[in-house]
C-alpha positions as CSV (number, residue, x, y, z in Angstrom):
1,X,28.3,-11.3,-2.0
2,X,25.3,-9.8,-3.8
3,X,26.0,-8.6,-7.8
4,X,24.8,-5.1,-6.8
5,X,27.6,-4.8,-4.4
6,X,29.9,-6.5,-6.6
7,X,29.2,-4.1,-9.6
8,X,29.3,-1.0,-7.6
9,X,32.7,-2.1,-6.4
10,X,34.4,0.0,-9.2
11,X,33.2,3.4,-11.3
12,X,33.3,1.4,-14.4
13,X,31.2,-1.7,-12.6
14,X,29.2,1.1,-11.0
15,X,28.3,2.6,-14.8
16,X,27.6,-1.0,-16.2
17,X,24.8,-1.4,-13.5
18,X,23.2,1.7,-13.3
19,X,23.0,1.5,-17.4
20,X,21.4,-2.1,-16.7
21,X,19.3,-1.2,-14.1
22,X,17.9,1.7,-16.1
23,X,17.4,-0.6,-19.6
24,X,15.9,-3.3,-18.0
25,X,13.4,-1.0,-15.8
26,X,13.1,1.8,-18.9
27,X,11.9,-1.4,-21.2
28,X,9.7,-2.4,-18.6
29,X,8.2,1.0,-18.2
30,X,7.6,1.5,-21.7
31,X,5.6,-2.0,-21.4
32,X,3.6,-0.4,-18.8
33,X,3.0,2.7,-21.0
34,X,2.0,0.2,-23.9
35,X,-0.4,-2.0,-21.7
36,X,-2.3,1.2,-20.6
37,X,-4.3,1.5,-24.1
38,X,-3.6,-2.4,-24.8
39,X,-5.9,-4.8,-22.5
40,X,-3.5,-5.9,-19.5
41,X,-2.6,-4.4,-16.0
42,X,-0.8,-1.4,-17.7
43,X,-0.5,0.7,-14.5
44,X,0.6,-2.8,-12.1
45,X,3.5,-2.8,-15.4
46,X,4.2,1.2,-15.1
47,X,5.2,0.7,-11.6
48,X,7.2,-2.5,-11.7
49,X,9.4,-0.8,-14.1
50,X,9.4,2.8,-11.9
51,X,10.1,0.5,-8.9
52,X,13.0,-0.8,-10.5
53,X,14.7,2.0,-11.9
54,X,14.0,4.0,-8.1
55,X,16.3,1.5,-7.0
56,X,19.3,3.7,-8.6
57,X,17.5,6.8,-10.1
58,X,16.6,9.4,-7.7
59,X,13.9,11.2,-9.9
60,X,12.1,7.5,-10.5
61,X,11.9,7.6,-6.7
62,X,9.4,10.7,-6.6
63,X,8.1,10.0,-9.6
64,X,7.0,6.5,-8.0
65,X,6.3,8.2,-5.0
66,X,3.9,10.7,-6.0
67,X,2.1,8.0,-7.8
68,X,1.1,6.2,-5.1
69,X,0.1,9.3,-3.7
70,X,-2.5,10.2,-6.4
71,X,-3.4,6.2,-6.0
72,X,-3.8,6.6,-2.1
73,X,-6.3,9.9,-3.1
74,X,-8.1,8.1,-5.6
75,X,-8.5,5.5,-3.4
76,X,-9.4,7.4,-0.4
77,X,-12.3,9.1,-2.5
78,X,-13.9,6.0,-3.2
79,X,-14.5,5.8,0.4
80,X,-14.3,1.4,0.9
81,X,-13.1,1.2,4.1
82,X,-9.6,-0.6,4.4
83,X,-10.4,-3.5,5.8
84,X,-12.9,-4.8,2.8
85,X,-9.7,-3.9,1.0
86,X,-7.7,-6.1,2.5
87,X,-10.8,-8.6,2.3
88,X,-10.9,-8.1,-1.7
89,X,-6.8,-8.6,-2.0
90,X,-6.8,-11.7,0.1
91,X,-10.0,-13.2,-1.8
92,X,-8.5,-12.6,-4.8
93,X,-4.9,-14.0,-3.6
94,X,-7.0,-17.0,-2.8
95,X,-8.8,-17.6,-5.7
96,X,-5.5,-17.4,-7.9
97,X,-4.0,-20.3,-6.1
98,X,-7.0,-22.3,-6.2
99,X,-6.9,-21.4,-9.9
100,X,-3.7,-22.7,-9.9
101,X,-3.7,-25.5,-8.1
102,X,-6.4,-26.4,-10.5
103,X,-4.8,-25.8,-13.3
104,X,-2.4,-28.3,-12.6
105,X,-4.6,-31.2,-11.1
106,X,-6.6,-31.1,-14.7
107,X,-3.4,-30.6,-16.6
């Protein structure tokens, strides 16, 4: 059995998690908030935490939602068709675990 489904067993267990739940992704939110006018991915940050909390909050769902939206727009606009996206993401993916795997050969 999962801890979700053990926590949501009772109202009290179901209280205790959805106050966790919305502490841990609230804190992680406010990170987000912070790493927009600090250098570090900010927005990547802002909805980790807004993913987490739409797992039990309703209004972090649209919130999230509508984000991604304004995200898809933006993106649209720029006009880079999808699959140089997907070219971009995967170079990147690869570089980072050549990176890595670097890291730990020199180490």
């Amino acid at each position: 059995m999962n801890i979700r489904g053990f926590a949501k067993r009772s109202k009290a267990g179901n209280l205790v998690w959805r106050i966790f739940i919305g502490v841990l992704g609230g804190t992680i939110t406010v990170l987000g908030a912070i790493a927009l006018v600090a250098p570090g991915p900010g927005v990547l940050i802002l909805l980790a935490g807004l993913g987490i909390l739409a797992t039990e909050f309703a209004w972090a769902s649209r919130a999230m939602n509508k984000t991604k939206n304004m995200a898809q727009t933006a993106s649209n606009k720029v006009g880079i068709p999808t699959w140089v996206k997907y070219l971009i993401f995967a170079g990147a993916a690869l570089f980072s675990i050549f990176a890595i795997i670097y890291y730990y050969m020199t180490k």
